[in-house]
Structure formats: structure tokens, C-alpha cells
N, C-alpha and C positions, 0 to 999 in steps of 0.2 A: 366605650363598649356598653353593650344593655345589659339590664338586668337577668334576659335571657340569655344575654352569652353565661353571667355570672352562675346561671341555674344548671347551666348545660356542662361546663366548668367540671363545679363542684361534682355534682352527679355522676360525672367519667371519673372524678377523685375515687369517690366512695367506689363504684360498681368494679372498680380493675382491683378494687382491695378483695381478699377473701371475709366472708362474715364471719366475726368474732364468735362467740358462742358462749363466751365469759368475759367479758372487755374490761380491764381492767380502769383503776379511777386516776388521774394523774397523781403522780405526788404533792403537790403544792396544794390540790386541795385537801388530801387526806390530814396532811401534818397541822390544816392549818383549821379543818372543822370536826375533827373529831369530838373534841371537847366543847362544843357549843349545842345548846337545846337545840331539838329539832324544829322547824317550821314549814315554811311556804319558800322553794327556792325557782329559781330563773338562771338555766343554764343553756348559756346564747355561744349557737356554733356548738351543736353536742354532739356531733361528729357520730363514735362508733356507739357511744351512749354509756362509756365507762361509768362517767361521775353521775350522771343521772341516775343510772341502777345502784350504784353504790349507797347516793344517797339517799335512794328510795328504802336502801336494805335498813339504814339508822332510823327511819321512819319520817323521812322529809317528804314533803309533798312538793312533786319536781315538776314543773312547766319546761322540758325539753324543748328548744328551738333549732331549725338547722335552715339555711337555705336549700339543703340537697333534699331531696323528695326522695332517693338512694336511701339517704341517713336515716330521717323520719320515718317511712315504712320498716325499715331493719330495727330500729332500735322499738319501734311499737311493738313487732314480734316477739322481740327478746323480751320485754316489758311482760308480756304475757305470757310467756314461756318461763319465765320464771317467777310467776305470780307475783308481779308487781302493777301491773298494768291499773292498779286502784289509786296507786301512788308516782304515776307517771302520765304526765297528758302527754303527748308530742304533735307539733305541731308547727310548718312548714313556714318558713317567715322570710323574708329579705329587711334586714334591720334598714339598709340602706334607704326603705324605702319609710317603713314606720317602726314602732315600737311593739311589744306586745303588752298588753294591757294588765293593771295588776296591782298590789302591794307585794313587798318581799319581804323574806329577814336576810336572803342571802342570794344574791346576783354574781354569779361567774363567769368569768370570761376567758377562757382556754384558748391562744393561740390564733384570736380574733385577726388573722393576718391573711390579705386575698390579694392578687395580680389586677383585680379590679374597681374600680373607685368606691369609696366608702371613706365615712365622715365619722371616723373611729370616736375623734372628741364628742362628736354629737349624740354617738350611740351609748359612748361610756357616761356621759353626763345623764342620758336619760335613764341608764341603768343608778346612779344614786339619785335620781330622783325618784326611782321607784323604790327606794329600801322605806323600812315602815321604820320607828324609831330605836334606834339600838341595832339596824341589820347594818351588814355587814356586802364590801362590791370584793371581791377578790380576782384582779386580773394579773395573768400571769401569758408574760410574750416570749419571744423565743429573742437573746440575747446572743445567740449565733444559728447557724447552719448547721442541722443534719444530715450525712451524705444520702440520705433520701428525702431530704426534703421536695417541694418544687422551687422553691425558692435558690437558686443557686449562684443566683449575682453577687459577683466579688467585691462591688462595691454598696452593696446595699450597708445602709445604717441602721442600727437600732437605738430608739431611744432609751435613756434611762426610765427607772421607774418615778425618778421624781421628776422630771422631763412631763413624762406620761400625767401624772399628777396637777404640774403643775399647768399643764393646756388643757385641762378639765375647767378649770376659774373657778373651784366649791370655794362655798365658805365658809373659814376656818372656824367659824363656830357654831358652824350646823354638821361640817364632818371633819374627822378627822383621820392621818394618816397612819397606821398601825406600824405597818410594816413598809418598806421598800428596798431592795437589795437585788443582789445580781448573782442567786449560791448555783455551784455548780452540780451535774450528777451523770451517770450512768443512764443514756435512754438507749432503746430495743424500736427498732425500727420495724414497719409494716413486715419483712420479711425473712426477720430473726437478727438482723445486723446489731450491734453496738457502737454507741460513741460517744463520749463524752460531750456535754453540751453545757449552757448557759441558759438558764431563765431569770428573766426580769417580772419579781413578783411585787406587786401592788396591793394593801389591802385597805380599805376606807371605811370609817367606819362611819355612821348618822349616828348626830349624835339621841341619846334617849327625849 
């Protein structure tokens, strides 16, 4: 499939959602950058624009990516609409195809998961190549099925986080592994729904 299906895709994602108007940030980043100084972040796949506003509120400076042009334009509004738009670029990308350019101290990746071909290790790898020294990649994948997901194959696999990790090839003593585990929680779906899920969180650290 082309990159145009991929745009076309995502875009009927976003547009069949209602707009948020407060979108909240995922859990795994809040717990995991609250207590870190702010800087320069890169949040790839930012969807309804939770953690990107979030982290604009702590005073990060967020380079928002999305493949949907849906996402992008909505989450600019919000960005503006709630006086952040100084501390938010957003800006329309297909990782599949390149990177976006940059130094970071904090590179996220929320639920980097699509029906269409993408070279996750290639993306993730270039995501800690771009951490500056001492930043931080935090990805976090979905370790089961939401009954709203799209994704609803019975036999789909999820890799571990050290799986994930370990088909990255960094090395061990330019970064290192923080965190990796598979905790479970309470998610709230597009439509009010609940279910208990699984995520596979990964955090990497470069070293200083």
C-alpha cells in the first residue's frame, strides 16, 4: 500500500473521532517526565495532541508530528486556543518516509502501531539518534487489544519491550535502558468505553 493510502487511512481515523477540546496526556508519559527539566521534545504519531499540550503546559518546547493532516490541523488549533501555539510547532510528516530533523532531550513515541508498512526499528533508531546528551526516547506500544481498537486480529503479537530494545542494535555505552516492562491500567476509549489493557513501555536513555 502507498503512502497515500497511509494518509487517507489515518485522516478517516482522526475525522470520524469527535475533537477533543482538552485531550488529555497518556499515562506513561506523565509518570515517567514529570520530574525531568524541561527542554526540546519530539512527539511522533501525536494523534489528538494530549502529550504535546501537556508538555507544552510544563514548558517543553514540542515539535508535534502526525501523518494525518486531520491530527495536525486540530491539534494546531488547540495549540492556539489555548495559548500554547509558542511552544508547539505541528507538523505533517510520514516517518516511513524520512525523519524530522532536529536535536532532542525527549523523543516519544505513543502507540507507533499502523496496518501499513513502516520500518518501526528504522524510525525508532533514528528517534535516539536524535536525543542530544542525557535525553531521554520513551516508547510505549500497546501489549494487548482495546475493544476499540483498529487493530482486532486474534492472532496479532506484541513484542516485548526488551524485544523492541533489543532490534534497535544501540550501543550499550552510548545508551542505556531505563526502564522496560509490560504494567497494566484502566484506558477510556474514543467513546466513553473502559478496559483494562497492557502497555509495553520502553525508556532509553543517551548517555551524557
Amino acid at each position: 500500500m502507498s503512502s497515500n493510502d497511509a494518509v487517507a487511512f489515518w485522516d478517516g481515523v482522526y475525522a470520524a473521532r469527535p475533537a477533543a477540546g482538552s485531550p488529555q496526556p497518556n499515562v506513561r508519559l506523565a509518570e515517567t517526565v514529570t520530574d525531568l527539566p524541561p527542554g526540546d521534545a519530539l512527539d511522533l504519531g501525536c494523534g489528538d495532541g494530549g502529550d504535546a499540550l501537556w508538555l507544552a503546559r510544563l514548558g517543553w518546547h514540542v515539535t508535534a508530528v502526525d501523518i494525518s493532516a486531520v491530527a495536525v490541523e486540530r491539534l494546531a488549533a488547540l495549540a492556539r486556543s489555548h495559548g500554547l501555539d509558542d511552544r508547539v510547532t505541528t507538523v505533517r510528516h510520514d516517518v516511513h518516509q524520512s525523519f524530522p530533523p532536529g536535536g532532542f532531550d525527549l523523543v516519544c513515541a505513543h502507540y507507533l502501531h499502523t496496518p501499513f508498512d513502516l520500518d518501526r526499528a528504522t524510525v525508532l533508531r533514528s528517534a535516539a539518534y536524535a536525543l542530544r546528551p542525557g535525553g531521554r526516547l520513551l516508547v510505549v506500544d500497546h501489549g494487548s487489544a482495546a475493544p476499540w481498537s483498529w487493530n482486532q486480529d486474534p492472532d496479532i503479537r506484541y513484542p516485548s519491550p526488551q524485544e523492541v530494545a533489543a532490534g534497535l542494535g544501540l550501543a550499550p555505552h552510548t545508551w542505556t535502558v531505563e526502564r522496560a516492562d509490560a504494567p497494566r491500567r484502566t484506558a477510556t476509549g474514543p467513546d466513553g468505553r473502559t478496559a483494562e489493557v497492557t502497555d509495553h513501555v520502553l525508556l532509553i536513555r543517551r548517555t551524557p
